[in-house]
C-alpha positions as CSV (number, residue, x, y, z in Angstrom):
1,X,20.4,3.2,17.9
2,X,19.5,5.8,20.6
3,X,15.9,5.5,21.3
4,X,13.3,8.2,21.0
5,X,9.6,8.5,22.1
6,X,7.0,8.5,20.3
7,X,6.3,12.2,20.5
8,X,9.7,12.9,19.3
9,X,9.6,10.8,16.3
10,X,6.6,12.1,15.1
11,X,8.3,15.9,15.2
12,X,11.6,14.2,13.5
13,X,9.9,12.0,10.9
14,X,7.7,16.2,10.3
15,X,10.9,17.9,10.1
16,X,12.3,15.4,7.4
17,X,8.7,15.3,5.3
18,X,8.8,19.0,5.2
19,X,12.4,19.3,4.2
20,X,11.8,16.8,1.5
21,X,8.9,18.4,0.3
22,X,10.6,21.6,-0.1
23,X,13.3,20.0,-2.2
24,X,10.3,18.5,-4.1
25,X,8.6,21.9,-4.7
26,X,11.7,23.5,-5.4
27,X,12.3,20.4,-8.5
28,X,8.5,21.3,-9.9
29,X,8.8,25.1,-9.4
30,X,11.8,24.2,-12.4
31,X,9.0,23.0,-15.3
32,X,7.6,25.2,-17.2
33,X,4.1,24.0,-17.2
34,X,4.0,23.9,-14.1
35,X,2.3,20.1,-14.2
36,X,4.6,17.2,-12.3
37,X,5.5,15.3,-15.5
38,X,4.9,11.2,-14.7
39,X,6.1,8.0,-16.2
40,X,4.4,4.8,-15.7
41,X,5.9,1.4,-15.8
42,X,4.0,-1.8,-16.2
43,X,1.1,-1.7,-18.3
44,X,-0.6,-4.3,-17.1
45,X,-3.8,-4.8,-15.5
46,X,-3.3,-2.5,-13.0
47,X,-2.9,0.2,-15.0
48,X,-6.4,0.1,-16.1
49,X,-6.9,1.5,-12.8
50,X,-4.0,3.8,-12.3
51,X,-4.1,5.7,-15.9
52,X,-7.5,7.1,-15.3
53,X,-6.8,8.8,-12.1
54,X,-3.7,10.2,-13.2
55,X,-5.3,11.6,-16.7
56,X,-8.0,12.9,-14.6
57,X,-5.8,15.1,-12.4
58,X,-4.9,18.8,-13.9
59,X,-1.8,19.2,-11.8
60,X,0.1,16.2,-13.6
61,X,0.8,15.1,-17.0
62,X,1.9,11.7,-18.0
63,X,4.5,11.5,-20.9
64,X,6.1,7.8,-20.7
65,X,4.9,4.3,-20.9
66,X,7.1,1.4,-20.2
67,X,6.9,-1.8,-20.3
68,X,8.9,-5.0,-21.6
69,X,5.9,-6.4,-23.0
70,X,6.7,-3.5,-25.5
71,X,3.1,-4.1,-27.3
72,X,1.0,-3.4,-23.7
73,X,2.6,0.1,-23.7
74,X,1.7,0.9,-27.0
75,X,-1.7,-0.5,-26.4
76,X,-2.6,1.7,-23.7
77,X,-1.0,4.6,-24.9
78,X,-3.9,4.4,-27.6
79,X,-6.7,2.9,-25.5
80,X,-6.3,6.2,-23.2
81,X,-5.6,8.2,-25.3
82,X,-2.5,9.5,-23.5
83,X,-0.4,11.1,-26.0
84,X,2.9,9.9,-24.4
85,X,6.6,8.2,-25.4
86,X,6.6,4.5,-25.1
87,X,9.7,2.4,-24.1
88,X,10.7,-0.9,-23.8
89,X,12.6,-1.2,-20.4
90,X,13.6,1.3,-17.1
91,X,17.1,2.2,-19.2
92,X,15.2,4.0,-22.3
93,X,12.5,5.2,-20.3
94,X,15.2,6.8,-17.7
95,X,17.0,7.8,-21.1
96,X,14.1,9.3,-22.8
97,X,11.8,12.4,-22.3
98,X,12.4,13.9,-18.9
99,X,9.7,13.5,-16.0
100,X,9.7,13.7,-12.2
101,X,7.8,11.1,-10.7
102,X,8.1,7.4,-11.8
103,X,4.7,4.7,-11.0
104,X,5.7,1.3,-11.0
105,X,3.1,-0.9,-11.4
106,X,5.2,-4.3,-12.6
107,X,5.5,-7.4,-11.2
108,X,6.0,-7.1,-7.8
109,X,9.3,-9.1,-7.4
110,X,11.0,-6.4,-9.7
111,X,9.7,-3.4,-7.9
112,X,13.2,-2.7,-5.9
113,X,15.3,-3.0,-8.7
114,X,12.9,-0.6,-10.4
115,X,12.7,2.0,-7.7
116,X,16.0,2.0,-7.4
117,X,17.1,2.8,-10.6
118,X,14.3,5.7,-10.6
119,X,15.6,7.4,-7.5
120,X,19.7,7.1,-8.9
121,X,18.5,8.7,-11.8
122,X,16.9,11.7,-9.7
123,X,13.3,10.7,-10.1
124,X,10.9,10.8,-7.0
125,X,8.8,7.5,-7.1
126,X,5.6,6.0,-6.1
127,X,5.2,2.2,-6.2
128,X,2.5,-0.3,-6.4
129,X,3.2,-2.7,-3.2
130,X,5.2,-4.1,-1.9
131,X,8.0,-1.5,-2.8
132,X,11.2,-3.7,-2.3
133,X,11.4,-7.6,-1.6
134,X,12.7,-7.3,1.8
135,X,12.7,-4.3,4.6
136,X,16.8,-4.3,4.4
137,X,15.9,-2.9,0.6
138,X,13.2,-1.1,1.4
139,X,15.0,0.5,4.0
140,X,17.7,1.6,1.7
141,X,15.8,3.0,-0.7
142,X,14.4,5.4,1.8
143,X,18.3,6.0,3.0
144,X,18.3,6.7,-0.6
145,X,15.9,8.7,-1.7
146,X,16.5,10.9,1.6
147,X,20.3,11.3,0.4
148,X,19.0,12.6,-2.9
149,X,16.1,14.9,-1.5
150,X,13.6,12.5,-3.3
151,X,10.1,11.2,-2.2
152,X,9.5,7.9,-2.2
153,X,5.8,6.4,-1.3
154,X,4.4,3.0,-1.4
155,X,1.3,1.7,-2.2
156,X,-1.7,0.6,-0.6
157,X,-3.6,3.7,0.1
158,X,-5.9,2.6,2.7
159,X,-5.6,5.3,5.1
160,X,-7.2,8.2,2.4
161,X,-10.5,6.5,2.8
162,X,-12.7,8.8,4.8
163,X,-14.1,5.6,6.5
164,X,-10.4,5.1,8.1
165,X,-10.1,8.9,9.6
166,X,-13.7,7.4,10.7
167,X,-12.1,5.0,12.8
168,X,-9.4,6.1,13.7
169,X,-11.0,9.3,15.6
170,X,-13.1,7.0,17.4
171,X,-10.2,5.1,18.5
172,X,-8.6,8.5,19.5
173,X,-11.6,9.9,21.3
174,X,-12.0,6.9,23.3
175,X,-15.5,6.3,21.7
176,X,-14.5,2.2,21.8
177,X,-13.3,2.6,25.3
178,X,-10.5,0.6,25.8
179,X,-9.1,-0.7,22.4
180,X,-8.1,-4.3,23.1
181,X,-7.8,-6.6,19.7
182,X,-8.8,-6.3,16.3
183,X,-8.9,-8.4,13.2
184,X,-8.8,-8.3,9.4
185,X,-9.2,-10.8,6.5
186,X,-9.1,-10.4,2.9
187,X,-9.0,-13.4,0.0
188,X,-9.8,-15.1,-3.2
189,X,-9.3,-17.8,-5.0
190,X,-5.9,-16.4,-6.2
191,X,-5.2,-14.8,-9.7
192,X,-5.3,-16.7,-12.8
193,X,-3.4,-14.2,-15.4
194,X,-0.1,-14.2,-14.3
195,X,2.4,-16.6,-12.4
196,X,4.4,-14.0,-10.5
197,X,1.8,-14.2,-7.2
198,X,2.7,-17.6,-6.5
199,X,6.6,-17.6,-7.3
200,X,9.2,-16.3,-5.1
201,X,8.4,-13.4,-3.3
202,X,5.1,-13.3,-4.4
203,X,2.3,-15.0,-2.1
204,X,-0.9,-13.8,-0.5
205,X,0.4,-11.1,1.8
206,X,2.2,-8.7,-0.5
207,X,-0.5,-9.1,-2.5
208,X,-3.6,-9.4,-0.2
209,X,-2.6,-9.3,3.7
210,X,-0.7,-6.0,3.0
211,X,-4.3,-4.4,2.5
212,X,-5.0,-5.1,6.5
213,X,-1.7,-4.9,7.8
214,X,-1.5,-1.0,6.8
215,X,-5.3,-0.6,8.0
216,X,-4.7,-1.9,11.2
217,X,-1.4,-0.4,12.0
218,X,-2.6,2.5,11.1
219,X,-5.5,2.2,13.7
220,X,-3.6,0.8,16.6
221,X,-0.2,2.0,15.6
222,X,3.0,0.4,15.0
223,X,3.5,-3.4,15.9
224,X,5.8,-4.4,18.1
225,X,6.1,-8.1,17.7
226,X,4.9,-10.3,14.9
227,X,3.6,-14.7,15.1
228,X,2.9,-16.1,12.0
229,X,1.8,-19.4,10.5
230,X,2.0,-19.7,6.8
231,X,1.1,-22.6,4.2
232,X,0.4,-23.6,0.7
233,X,-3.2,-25.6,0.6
234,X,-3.0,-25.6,-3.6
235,X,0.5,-26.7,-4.6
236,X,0.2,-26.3,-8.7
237,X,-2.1,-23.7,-10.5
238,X,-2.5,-23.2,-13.6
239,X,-2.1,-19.6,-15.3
240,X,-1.7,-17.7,-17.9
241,X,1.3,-16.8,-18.8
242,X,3.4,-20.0,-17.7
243,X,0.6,-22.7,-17.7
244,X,1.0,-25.4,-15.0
245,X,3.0,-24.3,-12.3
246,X,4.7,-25.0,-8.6
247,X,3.1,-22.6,-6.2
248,X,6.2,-22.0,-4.0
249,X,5.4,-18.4,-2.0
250,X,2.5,-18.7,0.6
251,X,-1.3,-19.0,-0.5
252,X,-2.7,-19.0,3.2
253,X,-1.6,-16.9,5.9
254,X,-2.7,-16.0,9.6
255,X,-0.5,-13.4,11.1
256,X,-0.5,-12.2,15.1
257,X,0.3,-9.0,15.6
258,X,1.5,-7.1,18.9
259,X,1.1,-3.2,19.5
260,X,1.8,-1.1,22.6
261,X,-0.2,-1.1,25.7
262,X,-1.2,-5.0,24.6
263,X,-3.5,-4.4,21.9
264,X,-3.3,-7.7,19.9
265,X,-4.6,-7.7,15.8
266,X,-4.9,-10.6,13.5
267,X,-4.6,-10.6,9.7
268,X,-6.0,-13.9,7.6
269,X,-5.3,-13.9,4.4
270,X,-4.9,-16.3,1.0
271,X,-5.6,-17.2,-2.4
272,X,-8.0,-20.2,-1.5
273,X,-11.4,-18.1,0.0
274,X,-14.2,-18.2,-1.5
275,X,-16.1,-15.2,-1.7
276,X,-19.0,-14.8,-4.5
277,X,-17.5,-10.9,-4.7
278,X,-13.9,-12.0,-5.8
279,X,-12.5,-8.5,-6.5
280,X,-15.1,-6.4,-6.3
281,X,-16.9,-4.9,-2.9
282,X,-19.2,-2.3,-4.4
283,X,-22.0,-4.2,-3.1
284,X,-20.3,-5.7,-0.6
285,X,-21.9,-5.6,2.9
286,X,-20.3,-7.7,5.3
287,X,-17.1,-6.6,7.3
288,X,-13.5,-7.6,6.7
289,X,-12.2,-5.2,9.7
290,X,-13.1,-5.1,13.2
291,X,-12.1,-3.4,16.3
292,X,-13.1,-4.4,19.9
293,X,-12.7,-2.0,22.8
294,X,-14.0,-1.8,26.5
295,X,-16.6,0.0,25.7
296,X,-18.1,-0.9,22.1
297,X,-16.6,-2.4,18.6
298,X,-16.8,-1.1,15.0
299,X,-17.0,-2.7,11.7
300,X,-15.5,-1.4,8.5
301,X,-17.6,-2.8,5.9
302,X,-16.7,-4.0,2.1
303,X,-12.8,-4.3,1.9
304,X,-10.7,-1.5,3.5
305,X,-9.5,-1.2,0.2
306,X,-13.0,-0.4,-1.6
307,X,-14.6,1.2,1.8
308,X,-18.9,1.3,1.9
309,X,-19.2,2.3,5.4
310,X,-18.6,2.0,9.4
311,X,-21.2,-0.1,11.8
312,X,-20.6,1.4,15.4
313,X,-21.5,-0.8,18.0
314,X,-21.4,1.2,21.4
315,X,-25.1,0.5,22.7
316,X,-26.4,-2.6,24.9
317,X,-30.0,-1.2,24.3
318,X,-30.0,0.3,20.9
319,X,-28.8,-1.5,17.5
320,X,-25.6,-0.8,15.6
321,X,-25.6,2.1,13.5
322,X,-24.1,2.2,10.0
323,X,-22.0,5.3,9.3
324,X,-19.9,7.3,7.5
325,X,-20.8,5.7,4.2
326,X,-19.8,8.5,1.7
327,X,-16.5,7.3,0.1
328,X,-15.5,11.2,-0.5
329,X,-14.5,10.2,-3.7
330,X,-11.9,7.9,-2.4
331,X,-10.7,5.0,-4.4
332,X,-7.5,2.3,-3.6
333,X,-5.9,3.1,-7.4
334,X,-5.6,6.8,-5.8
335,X,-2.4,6.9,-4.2
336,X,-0.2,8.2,-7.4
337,X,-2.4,11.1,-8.1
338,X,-2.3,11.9,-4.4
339,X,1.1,12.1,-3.7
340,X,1.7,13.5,-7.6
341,X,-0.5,16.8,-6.5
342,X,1.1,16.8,-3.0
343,X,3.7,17.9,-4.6
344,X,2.1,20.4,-6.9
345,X,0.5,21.5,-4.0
346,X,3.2,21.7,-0.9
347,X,1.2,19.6,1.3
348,X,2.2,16.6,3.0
349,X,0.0,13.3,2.1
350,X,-1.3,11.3,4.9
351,X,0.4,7.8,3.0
352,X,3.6,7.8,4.3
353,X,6.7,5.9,3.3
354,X,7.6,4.4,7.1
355,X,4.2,3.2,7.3
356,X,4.7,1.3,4.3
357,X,8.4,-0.2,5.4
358,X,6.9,-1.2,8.5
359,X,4.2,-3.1,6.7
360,X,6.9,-4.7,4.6
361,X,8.9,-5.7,7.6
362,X,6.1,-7.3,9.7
363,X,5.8,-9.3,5.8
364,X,9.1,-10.6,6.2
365,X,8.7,-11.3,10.1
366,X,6.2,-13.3,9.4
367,X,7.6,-15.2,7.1
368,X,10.8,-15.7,9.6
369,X,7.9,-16.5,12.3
370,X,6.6,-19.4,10.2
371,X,10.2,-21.0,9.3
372,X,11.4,-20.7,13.0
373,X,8.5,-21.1,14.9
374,X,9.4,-18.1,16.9
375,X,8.2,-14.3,17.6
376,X,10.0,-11.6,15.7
377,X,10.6,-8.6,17.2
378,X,10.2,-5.6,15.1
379,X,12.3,-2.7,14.6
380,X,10.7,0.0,12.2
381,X,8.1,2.3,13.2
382,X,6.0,5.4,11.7
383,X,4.5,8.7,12.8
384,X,1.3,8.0,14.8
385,X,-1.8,8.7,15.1
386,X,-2.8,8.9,11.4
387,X,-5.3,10.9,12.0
């Protein structure tokens, strides 16, 4: 593959965003409501979070709910009052009343499968993460959804939060000096409702490290290189749906990351932290990113997820400051409704589909790190700065 610089895949990976996006704008002009018409599949617990930002957005209406736990559909097709077709599985909702944007929000070890059926069938697609089980699928589903003129986005949607642009200026405007390492950790003591987190390709950092692993790319830009040690400190759990069970994917992780100019970053992640705030950083006022530079460091506090604010460190006579601690609004179950009315709108969204194939493939290195022992180069990259 020839390479290119930086500069020039920034203006390429532009050029295709705003060709798709005409395509995309060109398939909405079509309804006559002008609203993007969205299905949702998985009606879980997740889409406790996702159904109320997408009802809440004028531009988009959702008319399906899917799910092969046939009774959850129906359930929150009441309990939100949504007013839409329910299905059973991806065939009879793909089948059924026409929309143009499918929201997966299943299992994660399905969500390829899923997304690929949605984008065969013409449908642009935003999925919870990861959005395949490896970066070879991932990778063709964007081939995909590129042959088809379809958008295709996954999920998390760290890098809306106002306290990421934040950062991520300071970085550019050299208010760190030197940018030199950083570090990001994020756990619990792991999920009890369903078994799925701890079977294959599940584990802690699809579901937890991916959080910091798009953060701190998208501060220090792409990685280059990825070192990885991996274990599993609680061997059986018991959940949910399944009972006792063998945890087989990783519930512990440490992952070293390289970028250019010899910035290092570290993600820790697993489903065996104690943290008295579990899932929830409202109040949450310690940091779980930092960034060290020549010149000063800078902590995001809460979870870069649920963002309360950026400590800037740049003084050896006056304290740290804590800043930028209005959320704008901003919330992680966002992303759908964002890229939905990016559409509607014609504008191009800051979440970007390389940026979330790139965190998938540093996943995967790092799992090839920890069975080999060896640094894994990385091949994927994404338009950068973010901001």
């Amino acid at each position: 593959m020839k390479n290119i610089s930086r500069n020039e895949f920034i203006k390429a990976s532009a050029l295709t965003a705003a060709s798709l996006l005409v395509s995309s704008i060109e398939t909405w002009a079509a309804v006559d409501d002008k609203k993007l018409k969205v299905a949702l599949i998985g009606c879980g617990s997740v889409s406790n979070r996702y159904l109320p930002q997408l009802l809440s957005s004028k531009m988009i209406e959702v008319v399906s709910l899917c799910d092969t736990k046939y009774e959850r559909a129906l359930a929150q097709n009441k309990q939100y009052n949504v007013n839409a077709q329910t299905y059973k599985n991806i065939d009879d909702l793909l089948a059924g009343v026409p929309f143009d944007m499918m929201v997966t929000t299943t299992d994660m070890q399905v969500h390829g499968m899923l997304n690929k059926k949605a984008l065969l069938a013409g449908k642009h697609v935003w999925s919870e993460k990861p959005m395949a089980n490896t970066y070879a699928e991932g990778k063709a589903l964007l081939d995909l959804a590129r042959s088809k003129k379809l958008r295709l986005w996954g999920a998390p949607a760290v890098v809306n939060s106002p306290q990421f642009a934040f950062m991520s200026k300071a970085i550019q405007e050299g208010q760190l000096g030197t940018v030199a390492a950083a570090h990001g950790q994020y756990g619990h003591t792991g999920p009890g409702w369903s078994a799925f987190f701890y079977e294959q390709d599940g584990g802690s950092m699809p579901d937890l490290g991916v959080y910091n692993m798009a953060t701190l790319t998208g501060l220090l830009g792409p990685a280059k290189s990825v070192m990885a040690m991996l274990s599993i400190i609680t061997p059986e759990r018991t959940v949910d749906d399944k009972g006792k069970i063998k945890v087989v994917a990783e519930d512990n992780a440490q992952v070293l990351l390289e970028h250019a100019n010899g910035v290092l970053s570290h993600v820790m992640c697993g489903f065996n932290y104690f943290d008295p705030h579990g899932h929830e950083a409202t109040n949450q006022s310690l940091h779980s990113i930092q960034v060290y530079g020549t010149k000063g460091n800078m902590r995001l506090i809460g979870y870069d997820w649920e963002t309360n604010g950026v400590v800037m460190d740049t003084s050896e006579t006056e304290p740290p400051k804590l800043l930028c601690t209005d959320k704008g609004g901003y919330e992680w179950q966002e992303g759908a409704r964002v890229v939905g009315e990016s559409i509607v709108k014609a504008v191009e969204p800051r979440i970007n589909v390389e940026h979330a194939l790139h965190v998938l493939e540093i996943i995967e290195a790092a799992r090839k790190s920890q069975q080999t022992g060896r640094r894994i180069q990385l091949q994927s990259t994404f338009a950068w700065p973010m901001v």
